[in-house]
DSSP file (Angstrom, degrees, kcal/mol; ACC not computed):
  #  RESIDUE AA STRUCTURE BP1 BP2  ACC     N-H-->O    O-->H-N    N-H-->O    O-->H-N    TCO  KAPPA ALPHA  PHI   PSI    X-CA   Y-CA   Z-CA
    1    1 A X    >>        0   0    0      0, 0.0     4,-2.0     0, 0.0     3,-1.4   0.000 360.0 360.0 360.0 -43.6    0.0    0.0    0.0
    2    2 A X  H >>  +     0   0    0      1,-0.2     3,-3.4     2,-0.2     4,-1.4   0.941 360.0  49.4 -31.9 -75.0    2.9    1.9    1.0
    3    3 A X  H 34 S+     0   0    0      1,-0.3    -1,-0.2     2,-0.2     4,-0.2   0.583 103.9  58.5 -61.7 -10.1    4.1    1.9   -2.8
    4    4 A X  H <> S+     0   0    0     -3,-1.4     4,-0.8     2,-0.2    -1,-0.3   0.722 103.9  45.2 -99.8 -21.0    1.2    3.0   -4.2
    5    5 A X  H X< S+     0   0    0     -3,-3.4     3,-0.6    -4,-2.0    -2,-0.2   0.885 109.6  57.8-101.7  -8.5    0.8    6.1   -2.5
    6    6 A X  T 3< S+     0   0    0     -4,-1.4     4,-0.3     1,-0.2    -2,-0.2   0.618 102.7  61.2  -0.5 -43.1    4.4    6.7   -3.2
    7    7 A X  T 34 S+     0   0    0     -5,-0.2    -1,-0.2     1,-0.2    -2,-0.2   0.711 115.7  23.8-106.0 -33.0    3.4    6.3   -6.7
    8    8 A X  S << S+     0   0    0     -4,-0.8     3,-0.5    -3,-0.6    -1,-0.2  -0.087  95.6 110.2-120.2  38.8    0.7    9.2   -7.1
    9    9 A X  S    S+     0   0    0      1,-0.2     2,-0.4    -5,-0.1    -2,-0.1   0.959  87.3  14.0 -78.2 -38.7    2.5   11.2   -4.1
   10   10 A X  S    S-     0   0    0     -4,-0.3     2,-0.3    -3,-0.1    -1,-0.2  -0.563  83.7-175.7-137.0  75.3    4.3   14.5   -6.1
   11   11 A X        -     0   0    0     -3,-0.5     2,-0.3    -2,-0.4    -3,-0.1  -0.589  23.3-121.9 -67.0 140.5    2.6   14.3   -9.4
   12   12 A X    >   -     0   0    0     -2,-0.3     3,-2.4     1,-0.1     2,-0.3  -0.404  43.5 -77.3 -64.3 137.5    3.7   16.8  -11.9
   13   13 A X  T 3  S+     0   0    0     -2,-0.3    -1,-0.1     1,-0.2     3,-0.1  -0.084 114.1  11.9 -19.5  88.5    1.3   19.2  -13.4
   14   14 A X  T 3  S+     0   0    0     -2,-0.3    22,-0.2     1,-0.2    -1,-0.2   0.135  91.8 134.9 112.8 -23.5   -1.0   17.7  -16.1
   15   15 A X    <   -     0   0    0     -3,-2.4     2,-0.2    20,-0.1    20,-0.2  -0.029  30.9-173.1 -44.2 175.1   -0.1   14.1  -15.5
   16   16 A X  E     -A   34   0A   0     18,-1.2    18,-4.4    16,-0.2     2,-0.6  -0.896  25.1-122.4-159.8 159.9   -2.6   11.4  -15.3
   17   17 A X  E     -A   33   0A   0     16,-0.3     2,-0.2    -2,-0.2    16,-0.2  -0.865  24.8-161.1-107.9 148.0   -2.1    8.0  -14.4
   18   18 A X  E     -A   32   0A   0     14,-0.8    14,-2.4    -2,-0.6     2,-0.8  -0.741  23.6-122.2-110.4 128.5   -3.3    4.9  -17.3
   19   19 A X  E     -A   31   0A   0     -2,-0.2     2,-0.9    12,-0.2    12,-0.3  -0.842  30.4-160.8 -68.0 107.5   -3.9    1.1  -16.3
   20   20 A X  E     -A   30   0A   0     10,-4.5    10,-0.7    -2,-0.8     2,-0.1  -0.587  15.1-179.8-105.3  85.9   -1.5   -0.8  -18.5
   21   21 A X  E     -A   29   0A   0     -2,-0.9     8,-0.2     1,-0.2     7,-0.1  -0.355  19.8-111.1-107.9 155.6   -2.4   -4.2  -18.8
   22   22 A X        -     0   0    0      6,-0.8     2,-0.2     1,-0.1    -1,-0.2   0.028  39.9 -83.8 -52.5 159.7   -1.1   -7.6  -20.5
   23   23 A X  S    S+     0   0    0      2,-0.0    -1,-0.1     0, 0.0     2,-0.1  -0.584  84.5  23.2 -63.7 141.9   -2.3   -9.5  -23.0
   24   24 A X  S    S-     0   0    0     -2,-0.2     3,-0.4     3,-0.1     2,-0.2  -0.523  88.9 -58.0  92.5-176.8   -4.8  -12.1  -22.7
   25   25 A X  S    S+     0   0    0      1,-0.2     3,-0.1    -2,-0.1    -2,-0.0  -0.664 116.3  33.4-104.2 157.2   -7.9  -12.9  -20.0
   26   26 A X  S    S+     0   0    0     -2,-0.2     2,-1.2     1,-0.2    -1,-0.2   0.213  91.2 129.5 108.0  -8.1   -7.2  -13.3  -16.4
   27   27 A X        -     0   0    0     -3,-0.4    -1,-0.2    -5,-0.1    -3,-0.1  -0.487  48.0-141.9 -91.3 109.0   -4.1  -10.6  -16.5
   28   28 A X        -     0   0    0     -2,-1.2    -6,-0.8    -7,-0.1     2,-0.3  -0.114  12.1-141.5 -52.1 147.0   -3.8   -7.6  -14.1
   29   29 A X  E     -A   21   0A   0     -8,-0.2     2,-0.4   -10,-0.0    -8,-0.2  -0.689   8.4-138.2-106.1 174.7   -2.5   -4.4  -15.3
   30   30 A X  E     -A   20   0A   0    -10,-0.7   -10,-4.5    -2,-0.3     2,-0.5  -0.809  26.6-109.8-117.6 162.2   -0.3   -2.3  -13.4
   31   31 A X  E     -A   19   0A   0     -2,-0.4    17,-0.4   -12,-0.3     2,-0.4  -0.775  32.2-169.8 -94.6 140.5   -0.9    1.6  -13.2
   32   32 A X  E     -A   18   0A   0    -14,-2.4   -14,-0.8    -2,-0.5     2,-0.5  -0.869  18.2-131.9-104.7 140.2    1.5    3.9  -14.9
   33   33 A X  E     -A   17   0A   0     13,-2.7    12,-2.0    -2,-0.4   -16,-0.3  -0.832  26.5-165.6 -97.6 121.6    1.7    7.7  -14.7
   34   34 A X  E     -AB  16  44A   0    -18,-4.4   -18,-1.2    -2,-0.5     2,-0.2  -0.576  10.2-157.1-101.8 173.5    2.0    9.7  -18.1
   35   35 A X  E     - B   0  43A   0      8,-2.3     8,-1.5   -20,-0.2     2,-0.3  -0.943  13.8-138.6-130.9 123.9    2.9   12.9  -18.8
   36   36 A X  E     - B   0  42A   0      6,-0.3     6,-0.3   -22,-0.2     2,-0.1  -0.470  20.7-156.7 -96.8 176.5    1.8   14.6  -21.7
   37   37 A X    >   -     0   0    0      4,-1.8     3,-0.8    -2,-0.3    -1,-0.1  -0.229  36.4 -84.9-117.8-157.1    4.3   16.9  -23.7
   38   38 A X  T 3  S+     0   0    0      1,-0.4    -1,-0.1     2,-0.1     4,-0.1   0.685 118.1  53.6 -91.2 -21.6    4.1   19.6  -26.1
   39   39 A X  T 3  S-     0   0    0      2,-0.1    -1,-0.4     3,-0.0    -2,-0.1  -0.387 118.4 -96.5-119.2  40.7    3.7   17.5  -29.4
   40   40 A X  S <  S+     0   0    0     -3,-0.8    20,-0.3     1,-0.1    19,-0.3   0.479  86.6 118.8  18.7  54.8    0.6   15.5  -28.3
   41   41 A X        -     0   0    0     17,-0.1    -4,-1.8    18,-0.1     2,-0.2  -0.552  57.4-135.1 -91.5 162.8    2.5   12.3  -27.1
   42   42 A X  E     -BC  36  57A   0     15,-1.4    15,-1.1    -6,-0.3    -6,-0.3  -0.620  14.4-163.9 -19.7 120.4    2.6   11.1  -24.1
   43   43 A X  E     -B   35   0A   0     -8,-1.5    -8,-2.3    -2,-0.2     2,-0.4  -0.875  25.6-123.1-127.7 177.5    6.1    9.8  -22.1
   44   44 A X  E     +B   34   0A   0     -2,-0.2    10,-1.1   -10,-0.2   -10,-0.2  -0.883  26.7 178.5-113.2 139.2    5.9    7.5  -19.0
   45   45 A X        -     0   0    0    -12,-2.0   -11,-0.1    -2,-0.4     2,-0.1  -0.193  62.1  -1.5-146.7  39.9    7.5    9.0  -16.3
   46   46 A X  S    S+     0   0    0      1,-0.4   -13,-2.7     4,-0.1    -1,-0.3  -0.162  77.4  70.6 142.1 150.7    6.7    5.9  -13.4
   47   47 A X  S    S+     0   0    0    -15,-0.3     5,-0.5    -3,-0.1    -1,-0.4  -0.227  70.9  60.7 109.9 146.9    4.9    2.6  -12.7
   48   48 A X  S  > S-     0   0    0    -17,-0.4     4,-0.7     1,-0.3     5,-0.1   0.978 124.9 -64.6  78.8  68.5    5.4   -0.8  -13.7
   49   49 A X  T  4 S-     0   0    0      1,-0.3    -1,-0.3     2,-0.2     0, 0.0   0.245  84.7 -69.2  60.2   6.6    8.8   -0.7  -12.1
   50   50 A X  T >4 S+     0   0    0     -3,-0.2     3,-2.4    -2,-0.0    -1,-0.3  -0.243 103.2 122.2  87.5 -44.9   10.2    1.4  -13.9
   51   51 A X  T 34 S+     0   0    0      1,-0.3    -2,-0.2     3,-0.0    -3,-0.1   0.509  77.8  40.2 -70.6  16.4   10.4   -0.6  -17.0
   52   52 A X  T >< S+     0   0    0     -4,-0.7     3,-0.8    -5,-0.5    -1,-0.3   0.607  81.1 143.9-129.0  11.4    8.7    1.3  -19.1
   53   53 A X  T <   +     0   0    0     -3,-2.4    -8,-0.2     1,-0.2     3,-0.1   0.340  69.0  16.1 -13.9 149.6    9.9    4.8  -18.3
   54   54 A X  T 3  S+     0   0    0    -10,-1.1     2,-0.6     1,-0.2    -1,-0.2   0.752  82.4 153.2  11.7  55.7   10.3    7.2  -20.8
   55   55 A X    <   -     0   0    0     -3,-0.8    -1,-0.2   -11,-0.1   -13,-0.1  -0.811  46.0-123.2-107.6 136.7    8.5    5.5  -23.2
   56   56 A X        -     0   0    0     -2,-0.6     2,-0.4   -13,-0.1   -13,-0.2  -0.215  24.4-165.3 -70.6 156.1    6.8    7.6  -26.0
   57   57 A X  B     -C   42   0A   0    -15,-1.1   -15,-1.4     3,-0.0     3,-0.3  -0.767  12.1-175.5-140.6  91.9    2.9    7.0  -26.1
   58   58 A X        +     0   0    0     -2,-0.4   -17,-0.1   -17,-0.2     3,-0.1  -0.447  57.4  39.7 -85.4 172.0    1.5    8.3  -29.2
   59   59 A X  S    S+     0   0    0      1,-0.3     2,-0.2   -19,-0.3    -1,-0.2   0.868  78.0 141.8  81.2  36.5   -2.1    8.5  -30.3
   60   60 A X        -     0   0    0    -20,-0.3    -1,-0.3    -3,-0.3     2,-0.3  -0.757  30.1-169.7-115.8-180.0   -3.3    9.5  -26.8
   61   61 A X        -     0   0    0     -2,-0.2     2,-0.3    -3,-0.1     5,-0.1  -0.916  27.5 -89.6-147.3 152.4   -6.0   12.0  -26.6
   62   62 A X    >>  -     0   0    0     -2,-0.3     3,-4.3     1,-0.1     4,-1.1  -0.386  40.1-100.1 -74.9 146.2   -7.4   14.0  -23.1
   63   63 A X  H 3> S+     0   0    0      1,-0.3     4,-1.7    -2,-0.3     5,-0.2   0.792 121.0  53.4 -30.0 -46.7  -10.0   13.0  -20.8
   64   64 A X  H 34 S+     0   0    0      2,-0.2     4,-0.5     1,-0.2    -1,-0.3   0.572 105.6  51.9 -85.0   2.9  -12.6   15.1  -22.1
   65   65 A X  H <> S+     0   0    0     -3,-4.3     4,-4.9     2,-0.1    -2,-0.2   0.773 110.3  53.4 -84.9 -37.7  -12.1   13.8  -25.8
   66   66 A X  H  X S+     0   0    0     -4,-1.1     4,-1.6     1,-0.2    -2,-0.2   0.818 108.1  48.0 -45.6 -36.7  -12.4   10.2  -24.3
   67   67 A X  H  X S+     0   0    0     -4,-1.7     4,-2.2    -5,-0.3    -1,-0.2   0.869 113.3  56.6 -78.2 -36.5  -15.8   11.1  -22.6
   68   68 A X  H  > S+     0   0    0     -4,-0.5     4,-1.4    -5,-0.2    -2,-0.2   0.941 104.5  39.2 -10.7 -76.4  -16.5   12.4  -25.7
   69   69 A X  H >X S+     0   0    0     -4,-4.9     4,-2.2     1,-0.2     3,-1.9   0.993 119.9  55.1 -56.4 -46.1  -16.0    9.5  -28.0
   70   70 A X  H 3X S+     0   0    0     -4,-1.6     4,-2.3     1,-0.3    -1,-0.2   0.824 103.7  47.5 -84.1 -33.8  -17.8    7.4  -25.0
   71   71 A X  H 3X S+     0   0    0     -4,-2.2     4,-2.2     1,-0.2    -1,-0.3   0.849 113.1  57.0 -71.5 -19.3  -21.1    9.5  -24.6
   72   72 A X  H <X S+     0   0    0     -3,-1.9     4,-1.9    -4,-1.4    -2,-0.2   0.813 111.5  44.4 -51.9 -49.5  -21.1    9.1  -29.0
   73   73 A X  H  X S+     0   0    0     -4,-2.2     4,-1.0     2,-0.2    -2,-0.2   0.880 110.9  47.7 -84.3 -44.6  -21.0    5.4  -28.4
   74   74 A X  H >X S+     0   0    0     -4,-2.3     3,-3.5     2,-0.2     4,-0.9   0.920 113.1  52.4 -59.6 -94.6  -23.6    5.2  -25.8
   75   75 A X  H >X S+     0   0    0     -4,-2.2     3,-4.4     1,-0.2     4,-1.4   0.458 106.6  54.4  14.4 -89.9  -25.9    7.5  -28.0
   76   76 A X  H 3X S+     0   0    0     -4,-1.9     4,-0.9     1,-0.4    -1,-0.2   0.415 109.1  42.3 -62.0 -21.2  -25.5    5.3  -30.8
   77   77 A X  H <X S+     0   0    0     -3,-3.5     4,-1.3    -4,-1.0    -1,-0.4   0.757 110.0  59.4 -94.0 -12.5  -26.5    2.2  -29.2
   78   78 A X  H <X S+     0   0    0     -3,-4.4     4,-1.9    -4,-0.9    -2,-0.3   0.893 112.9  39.5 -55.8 -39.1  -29.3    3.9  -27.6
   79   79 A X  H  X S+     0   0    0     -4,-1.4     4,-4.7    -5,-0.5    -1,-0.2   0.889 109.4  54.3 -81.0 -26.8  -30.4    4.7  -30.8
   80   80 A X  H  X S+     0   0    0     -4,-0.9     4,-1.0     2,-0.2    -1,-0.3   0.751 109.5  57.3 -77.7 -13.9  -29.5    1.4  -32.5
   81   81 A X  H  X S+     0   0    0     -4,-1.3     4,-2.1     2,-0.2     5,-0.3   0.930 101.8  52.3 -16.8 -80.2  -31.8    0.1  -29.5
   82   82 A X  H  X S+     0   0    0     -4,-1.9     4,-2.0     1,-0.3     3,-0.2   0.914 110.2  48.9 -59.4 -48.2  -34.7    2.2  -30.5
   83   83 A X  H  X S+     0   0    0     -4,-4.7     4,-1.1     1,-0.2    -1,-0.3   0.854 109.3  53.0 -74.7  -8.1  -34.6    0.8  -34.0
   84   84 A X  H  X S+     0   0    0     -4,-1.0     4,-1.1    -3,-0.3    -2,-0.2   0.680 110.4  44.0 -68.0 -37.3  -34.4   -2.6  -32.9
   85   85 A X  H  X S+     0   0    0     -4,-2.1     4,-1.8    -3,-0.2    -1,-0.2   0.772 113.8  52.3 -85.5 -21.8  -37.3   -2.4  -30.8
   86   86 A X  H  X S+     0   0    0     -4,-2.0     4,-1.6    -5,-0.3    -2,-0.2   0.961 114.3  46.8 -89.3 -27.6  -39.4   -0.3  -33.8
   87   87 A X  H  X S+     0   0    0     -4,-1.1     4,-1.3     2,-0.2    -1,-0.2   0.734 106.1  52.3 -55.9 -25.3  -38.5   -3.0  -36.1
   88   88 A X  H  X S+     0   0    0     -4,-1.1     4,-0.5     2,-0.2    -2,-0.2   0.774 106.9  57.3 -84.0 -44.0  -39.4   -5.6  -33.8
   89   89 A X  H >< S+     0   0    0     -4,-1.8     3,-1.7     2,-0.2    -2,-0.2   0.981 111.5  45.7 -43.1 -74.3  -43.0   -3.7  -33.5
   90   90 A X  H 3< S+     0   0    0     -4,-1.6    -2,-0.2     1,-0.3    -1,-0.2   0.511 107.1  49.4 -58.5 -45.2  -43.4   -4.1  -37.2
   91   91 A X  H 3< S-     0   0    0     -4,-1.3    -1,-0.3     1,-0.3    -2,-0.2   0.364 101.0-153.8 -87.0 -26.4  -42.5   -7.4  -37.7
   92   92 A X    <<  -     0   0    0     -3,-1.7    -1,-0.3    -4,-0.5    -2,-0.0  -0.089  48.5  -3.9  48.7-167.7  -45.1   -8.3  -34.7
   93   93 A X  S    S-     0   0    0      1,-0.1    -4,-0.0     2,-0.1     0, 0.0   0.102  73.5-120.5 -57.0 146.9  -44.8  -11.6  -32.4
   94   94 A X     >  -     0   0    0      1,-0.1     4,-0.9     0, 0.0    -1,-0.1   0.089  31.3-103.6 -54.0 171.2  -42.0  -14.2  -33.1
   95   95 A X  T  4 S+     0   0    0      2,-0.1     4,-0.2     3,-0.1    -1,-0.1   0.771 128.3  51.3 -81.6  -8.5  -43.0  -17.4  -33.8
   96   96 A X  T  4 S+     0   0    0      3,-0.2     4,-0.5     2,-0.2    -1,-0.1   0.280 106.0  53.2 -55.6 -30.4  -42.1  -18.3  -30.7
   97   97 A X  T  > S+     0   0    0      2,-0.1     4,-1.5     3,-0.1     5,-0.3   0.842 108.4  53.8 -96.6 -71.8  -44.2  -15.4  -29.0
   98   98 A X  T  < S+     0   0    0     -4,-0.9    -2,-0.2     2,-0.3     4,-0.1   0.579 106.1  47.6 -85.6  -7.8  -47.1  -16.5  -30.8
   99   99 A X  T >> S+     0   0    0     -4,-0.2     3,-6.7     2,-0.1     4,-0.5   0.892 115.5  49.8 -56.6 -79.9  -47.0  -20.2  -29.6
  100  100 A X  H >> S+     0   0    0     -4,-0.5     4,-2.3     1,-0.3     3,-1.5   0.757 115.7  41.2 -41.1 -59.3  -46.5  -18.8  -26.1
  101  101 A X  H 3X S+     0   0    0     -4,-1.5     4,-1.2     1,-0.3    -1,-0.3   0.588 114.0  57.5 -63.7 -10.5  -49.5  -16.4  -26.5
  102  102 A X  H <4 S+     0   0    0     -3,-6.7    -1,-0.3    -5,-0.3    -2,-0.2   0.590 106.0  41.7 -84.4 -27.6  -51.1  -19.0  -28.0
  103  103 A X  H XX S+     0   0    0     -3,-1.5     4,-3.5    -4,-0.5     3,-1.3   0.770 107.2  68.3 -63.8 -72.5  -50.9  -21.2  -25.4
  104  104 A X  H 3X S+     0   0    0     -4,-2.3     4,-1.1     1,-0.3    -2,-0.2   0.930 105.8  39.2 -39.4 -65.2  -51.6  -18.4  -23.0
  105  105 A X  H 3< S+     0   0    0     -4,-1.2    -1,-0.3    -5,-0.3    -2,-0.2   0.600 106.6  57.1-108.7  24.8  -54.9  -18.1  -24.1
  106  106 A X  H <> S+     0   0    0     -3,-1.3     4,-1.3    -4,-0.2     3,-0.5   0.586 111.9  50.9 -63.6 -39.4  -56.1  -21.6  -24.7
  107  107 A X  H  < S+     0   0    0     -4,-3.5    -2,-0.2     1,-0.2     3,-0.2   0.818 108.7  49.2 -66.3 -19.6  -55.1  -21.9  -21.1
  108  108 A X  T  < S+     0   0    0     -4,-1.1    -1,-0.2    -5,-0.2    -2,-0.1   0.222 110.8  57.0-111.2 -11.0  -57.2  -18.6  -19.9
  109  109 A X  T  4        0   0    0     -3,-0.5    -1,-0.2    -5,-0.2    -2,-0.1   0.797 360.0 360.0-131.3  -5.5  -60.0  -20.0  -21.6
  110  110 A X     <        0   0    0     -4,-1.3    -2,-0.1    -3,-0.2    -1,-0.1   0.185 360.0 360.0 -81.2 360.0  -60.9  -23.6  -20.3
């Protein structure tokens, strides 16, 4: 526990710390701390032992372009939701629904 608050104890300005995990199921990641620089990379400047220290991280983007992308994505299944369920209107009961309902009211009616 000790090391971990070590680890976000005198962040530099602007940092943020990133999970960085293996490949494969079942694998913890360790947290890293970036920094980003002037030329919209990234470097690593601690975690994971060191061994990835000053390693360049390109393609990263700030926190509020990530909530971005993510409320876009949410939207978009909301919406792909809605057409699934207005197609599903149209189309009426399954065959499968209309056994069951079928059923349903042969029982309801002896």
């Amino acid at each position: 526990m000790a090391d971990l608050l070590g680890f976000f104890k005198d962040r530099p300005l602007g940092a943020c710390s990133i999970t960085v995990g293996p490949n494969g199921p079942g694998a913890d990641g360790h947290p890293d701390l970036i920094q980003p620089t002037s030329d919209g990379t990234s470097r690593v400047i601690g975690g994971a032992g060191g061994k990835l220290n000053y390693l360049k991280l390109t393609g990263s983007k700030s926190q509020g372009e990530y909530a971005a992308e993510a409320r876009q994505r949410a939207a978009g299944r909301r919406d792909e939701k809605k057409r699934q369920k207005e197609r599903d209107k149209e189309a009426g009961p399954t065959e499968s629904k209309a056994r069951a309902l079928g059923a349903e009211g042969r029982s309801g009616a002896a």
